[in-house]
C-alpha positions as CSV (number, residue, x, y, z in Angstrom):
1,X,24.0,43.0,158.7
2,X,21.7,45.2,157.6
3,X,23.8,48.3,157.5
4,X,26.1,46.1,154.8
5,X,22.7,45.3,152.9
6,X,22.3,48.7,152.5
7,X,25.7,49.8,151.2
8,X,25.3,46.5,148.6
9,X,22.3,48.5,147.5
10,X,24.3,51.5,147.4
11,X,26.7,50.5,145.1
12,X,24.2,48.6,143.0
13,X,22.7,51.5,142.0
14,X,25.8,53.4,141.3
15,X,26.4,50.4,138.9
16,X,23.9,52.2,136.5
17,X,25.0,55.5,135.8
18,X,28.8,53.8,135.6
19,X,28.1,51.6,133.2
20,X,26.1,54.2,130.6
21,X,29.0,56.3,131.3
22,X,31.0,53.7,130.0
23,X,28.7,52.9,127.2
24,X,28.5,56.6,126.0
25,X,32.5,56.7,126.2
26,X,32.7,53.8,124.0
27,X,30.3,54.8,121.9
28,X,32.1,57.8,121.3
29,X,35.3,57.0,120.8
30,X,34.5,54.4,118.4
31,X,32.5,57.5,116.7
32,X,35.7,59.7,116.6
33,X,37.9,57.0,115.0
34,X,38.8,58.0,111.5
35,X,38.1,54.3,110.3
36,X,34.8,54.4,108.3
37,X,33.0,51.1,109.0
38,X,31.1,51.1,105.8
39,X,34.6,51.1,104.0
40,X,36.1,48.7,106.6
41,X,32.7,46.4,105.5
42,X,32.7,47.1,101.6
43,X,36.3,47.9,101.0
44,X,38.3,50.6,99.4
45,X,36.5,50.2,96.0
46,X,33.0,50.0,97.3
47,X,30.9,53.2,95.5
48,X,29.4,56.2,97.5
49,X,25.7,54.8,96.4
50,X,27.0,51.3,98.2
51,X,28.5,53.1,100.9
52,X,25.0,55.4,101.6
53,X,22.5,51.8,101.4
54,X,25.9,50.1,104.1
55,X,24.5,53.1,107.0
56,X,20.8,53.7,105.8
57,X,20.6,49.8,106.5
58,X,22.2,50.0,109.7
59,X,20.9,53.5,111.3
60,X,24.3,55.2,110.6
61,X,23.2,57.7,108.9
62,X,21.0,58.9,111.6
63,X,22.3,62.0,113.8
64,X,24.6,60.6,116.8
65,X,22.0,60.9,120.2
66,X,19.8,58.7,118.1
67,X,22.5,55.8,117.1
68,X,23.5,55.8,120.9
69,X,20.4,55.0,122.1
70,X,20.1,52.6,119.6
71,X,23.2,51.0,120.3
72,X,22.4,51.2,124.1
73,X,19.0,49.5,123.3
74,X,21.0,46.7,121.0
75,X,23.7,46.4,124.2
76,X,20.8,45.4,126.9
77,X,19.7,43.0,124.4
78,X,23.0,41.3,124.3
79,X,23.3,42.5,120.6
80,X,26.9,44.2,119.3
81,X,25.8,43.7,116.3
82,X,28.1,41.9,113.5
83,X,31.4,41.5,112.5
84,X,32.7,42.7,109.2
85,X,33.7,39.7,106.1
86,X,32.3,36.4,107.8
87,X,29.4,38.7,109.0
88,X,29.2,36.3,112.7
89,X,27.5,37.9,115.6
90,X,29.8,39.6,117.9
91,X,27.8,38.2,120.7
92,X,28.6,34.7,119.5
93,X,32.9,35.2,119.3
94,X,32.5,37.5,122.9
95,X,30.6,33.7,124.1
96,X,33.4,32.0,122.7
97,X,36.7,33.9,124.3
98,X,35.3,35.4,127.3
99,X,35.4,32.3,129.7
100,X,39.0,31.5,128.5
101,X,40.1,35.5,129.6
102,X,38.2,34.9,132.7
103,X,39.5,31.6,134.0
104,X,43.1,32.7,132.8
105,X,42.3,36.0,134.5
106,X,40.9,34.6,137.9
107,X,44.0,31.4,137.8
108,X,46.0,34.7,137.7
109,X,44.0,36.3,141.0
110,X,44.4,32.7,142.3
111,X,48.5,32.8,142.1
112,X,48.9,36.4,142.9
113,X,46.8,35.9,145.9
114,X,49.5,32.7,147.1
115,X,52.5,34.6,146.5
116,X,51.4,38.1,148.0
117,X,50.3,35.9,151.7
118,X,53.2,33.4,151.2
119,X,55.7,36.4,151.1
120,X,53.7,39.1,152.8
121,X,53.3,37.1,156.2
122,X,56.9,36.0,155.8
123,X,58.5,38.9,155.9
124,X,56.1,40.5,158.6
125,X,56.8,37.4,160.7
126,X,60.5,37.3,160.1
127,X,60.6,41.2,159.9
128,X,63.7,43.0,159.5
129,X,65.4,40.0,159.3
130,X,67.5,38.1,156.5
131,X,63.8,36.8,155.1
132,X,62.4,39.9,155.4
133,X,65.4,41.4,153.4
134,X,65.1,38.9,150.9
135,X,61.8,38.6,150.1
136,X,62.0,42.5,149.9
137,X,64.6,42.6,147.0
138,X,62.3,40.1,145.4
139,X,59.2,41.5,146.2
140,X,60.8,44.4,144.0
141,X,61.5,42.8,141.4
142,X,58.6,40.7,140.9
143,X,57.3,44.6,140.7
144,X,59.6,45.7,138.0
145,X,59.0,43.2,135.5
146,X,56.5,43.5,132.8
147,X,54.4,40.4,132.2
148,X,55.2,40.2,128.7
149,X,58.7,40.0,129.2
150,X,58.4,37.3,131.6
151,X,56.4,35.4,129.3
152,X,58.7,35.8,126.7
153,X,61.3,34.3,129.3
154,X,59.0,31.3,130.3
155,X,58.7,30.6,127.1
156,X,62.2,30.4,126.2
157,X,63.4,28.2,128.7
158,X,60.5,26.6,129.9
159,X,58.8,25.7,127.3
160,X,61.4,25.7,124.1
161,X,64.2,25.1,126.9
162,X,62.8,22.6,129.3
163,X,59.8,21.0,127.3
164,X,57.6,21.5,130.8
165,X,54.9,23.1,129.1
166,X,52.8,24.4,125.5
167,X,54.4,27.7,123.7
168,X,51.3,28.4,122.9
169,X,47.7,27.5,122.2
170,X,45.0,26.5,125.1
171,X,43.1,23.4,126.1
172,X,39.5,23.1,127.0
173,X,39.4,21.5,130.5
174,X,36.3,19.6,129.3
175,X,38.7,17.7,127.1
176,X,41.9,17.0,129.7
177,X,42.4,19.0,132.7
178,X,45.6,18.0,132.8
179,X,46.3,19.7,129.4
180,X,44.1,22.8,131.1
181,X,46.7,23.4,133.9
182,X,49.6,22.9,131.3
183,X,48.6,25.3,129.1
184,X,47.2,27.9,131.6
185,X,50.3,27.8,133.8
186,X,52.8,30.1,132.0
187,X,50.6,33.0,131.0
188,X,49.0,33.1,134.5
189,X,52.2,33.1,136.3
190,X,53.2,35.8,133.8
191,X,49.9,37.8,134.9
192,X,50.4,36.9,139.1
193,X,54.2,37.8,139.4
194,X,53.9,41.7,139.3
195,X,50.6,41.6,141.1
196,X,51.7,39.5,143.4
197,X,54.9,40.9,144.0
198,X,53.4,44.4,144.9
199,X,50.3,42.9,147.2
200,X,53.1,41.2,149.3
201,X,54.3,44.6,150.0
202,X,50.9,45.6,150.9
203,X,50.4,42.7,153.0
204,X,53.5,42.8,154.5
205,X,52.8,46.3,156.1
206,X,49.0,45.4,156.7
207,X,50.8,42.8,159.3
208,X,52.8,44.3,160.8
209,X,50.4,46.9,161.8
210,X,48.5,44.9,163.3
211,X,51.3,42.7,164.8
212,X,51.9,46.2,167.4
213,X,48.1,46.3,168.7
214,X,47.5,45.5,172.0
215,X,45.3,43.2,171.6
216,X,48.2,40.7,169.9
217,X,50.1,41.7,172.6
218,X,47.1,40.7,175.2
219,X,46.6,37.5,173.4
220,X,50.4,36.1,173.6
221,X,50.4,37.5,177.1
222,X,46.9,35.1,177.8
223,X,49.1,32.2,176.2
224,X,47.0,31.8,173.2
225,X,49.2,30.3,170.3
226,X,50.9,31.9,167.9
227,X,49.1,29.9,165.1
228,X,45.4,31.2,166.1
229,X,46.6,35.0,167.4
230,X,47.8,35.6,163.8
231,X,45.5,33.1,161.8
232,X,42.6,33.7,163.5
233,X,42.9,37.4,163.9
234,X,45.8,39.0,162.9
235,X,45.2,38.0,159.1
236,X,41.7,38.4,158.9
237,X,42.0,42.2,160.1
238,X,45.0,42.6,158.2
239,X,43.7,41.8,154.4
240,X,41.2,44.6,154.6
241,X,43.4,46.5,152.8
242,X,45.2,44.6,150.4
243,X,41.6,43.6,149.5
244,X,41.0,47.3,148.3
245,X,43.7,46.9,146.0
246,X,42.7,44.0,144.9
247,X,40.1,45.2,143.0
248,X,42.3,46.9,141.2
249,X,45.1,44.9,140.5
250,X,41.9,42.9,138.7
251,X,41.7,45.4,136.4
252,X,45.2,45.4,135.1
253,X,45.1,41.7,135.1
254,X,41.9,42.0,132.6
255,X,44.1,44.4,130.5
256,X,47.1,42.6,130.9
257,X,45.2,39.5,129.4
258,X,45.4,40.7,125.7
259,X,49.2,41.0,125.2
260,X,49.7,37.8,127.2
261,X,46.6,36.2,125.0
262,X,48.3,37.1,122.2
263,X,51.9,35.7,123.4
264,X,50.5,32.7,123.6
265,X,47.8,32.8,120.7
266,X,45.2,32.1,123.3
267,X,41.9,32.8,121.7
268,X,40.5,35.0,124.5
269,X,39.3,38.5,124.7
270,X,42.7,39.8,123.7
271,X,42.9,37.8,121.2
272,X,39.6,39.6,119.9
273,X,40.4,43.0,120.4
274,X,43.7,42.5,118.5
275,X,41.9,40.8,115.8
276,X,39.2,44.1,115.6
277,X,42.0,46.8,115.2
278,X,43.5,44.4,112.6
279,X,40.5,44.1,110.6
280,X,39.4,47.8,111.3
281,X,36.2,46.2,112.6
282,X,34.1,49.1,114.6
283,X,31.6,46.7,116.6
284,X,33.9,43.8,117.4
285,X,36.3,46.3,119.0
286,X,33.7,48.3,120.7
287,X,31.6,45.2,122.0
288,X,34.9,43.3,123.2
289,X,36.1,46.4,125.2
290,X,32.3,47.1,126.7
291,X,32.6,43.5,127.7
292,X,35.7,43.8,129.6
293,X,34.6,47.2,130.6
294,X,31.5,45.8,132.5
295,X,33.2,42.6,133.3
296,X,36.1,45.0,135.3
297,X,32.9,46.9,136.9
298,X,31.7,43.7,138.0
299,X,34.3,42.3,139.5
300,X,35.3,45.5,141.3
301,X,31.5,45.1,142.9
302,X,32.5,42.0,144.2
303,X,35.8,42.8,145.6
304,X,33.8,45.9,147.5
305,X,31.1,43.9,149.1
306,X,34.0,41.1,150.4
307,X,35.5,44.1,151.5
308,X,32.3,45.1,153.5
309,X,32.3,41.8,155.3
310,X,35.8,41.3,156.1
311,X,36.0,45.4,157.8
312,X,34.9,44.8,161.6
313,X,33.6,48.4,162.0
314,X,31.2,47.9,158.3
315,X,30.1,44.5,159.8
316,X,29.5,46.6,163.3
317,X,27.4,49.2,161.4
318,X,29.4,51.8,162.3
């Protein structure tokens, strides 16, 4: 246990220099954009005397290493300063949309996760057989398709065909969690299909790796059941790996959130970051990307220390 507490530690601390990295890439990009944020704010007419008083009152007219670490010093605070016409804290609309993009994004982990184990240990049970074939080919395709245009699909006939469920729009679940699950259902299962689809592959292979030890071999041969030698031990040793790319996969489902937020006008993350390159709006779009940035970083964290306790020779200290 201890050796695991130290490599949490270890990856704790990398968090640090990751995350400035991040920062000073944001940072500069939004720098580099040709957009000038006192224009964006004032407007096309505004007057170079109107346009010098817009950055002396907010340190843009200072040289870059000292904006930065301003804007690193306003970023600990929780401060990305305001958005352009309404003049609203960013902080306040990143409040507002981040736990809809994070319980559509982790609804999404939830489904992928069902489909990849439902189909992975499937086909590695029934393997190179007619199920094995099958859920191959689909598997595949699952893999191929984009997730907008399966929301475009779901839309069409299950929603505009079928009635089942909303086009578009979201429900708080602290109003009707019934209405929650009805209007979350399409655009997760858009996000889960191609994630899913391509961790079944990995778990399908994880299996059967492990399905030719001895030791599964020595367990049927003790007269163990078939339900505990593979539930008990062939699973567990086998999502080690699919959990690696599981972090990843995370990632693309966090990115994949703004075009199916969009879709389906869900006012989430994407939502925001489409509504900052719209508006030309420099600290919307750089404090809604840092957000998802860190909130990717996070989550990756996490993934890596479940992946520290589920690897036998980690938890061995070896």
């Amino acid at each position: 246990m201890s050796s695991i507490l130290k490599m949490i530690l270890r990856r704790l601390l990398t968090l640090v220099p990751l995350m400035l990295g991040i920062a000073l890439f944001v940072f500069v990009i939004m720098r580099l954009s040709p957009v000038n944020s006192a224009v964006a704010a004032l407007g096309d007419q505004a007057t170079p005397e109107q346009i010098a008083e817009y950055e002396a009152a907010r340190g843009l007219d200072q040289p870059a290493p000292v904006q930065f670490v301003t804007f690193l010093g306003n970023v600990l605070k929780g401060d990305f300063g305001e958005t352009i016409g309404v003049a609203r804290p960013v902080s306040d609309l990143v409040a507002e949309a981040l736990p809809l993009t994070m319980q559509l994004t982790f609804l999404g982990v939830a489904l992928a996760l069902v489909i990849a184990l439902t189909l992975g240990i499937t086909a590695a049970l029934f393997r190179d057989r007619w199920p094995d074939q099958l859920i191959r080919v689909l598997s595949m395709t699952g893999i191929s398709v984009p997730s907008f245009w399966l929301a475009l699909l779901m839309i069409q006939h299950l929603s505009l065909g079928l009635g089942w469920f909303p086009n578009a729009g979201y429900t708080n679940p602290a109003e009707s969690v019934s209405g929650w699950l009805r209007s979350m259902a399409m655009p997760a299962m858009a996000l889960a299909v191609p994630v899913g689809a391509s961790l079944a592959r990995i778990v399908r292979t994880s299996m059967v790796e492990e399905l030719d030890k001895d030791y599964v071999r020595t367990a049927y041969g003790a007269g163990l059941p078939a339900g505990i030698v593979v539930g008990r031990n062939v699973l567990r040793n086998a999502l080690v790996n699919p959990l690696t790319v599981l972090g990843l996969r995370v990632g693309y489902l966090l990115g994949g959130t703004i075009i199916i937020e969009a879709i389906f006008t869900m006012p989430g993350m994407g939502t925001l970051v489409m509504q900052a390159v719209g508006t030309n709006d420099t600290n919307l779009a750089q404090g809604t990307i840092l957000v998802i940035a860190f909130t990717f970083v996070v989550v990756n964290l996490l993934v890596d220390i479940l992946y520290l306790f589920a690897n036998p020779r980690l938890r061995g200290g070896h």
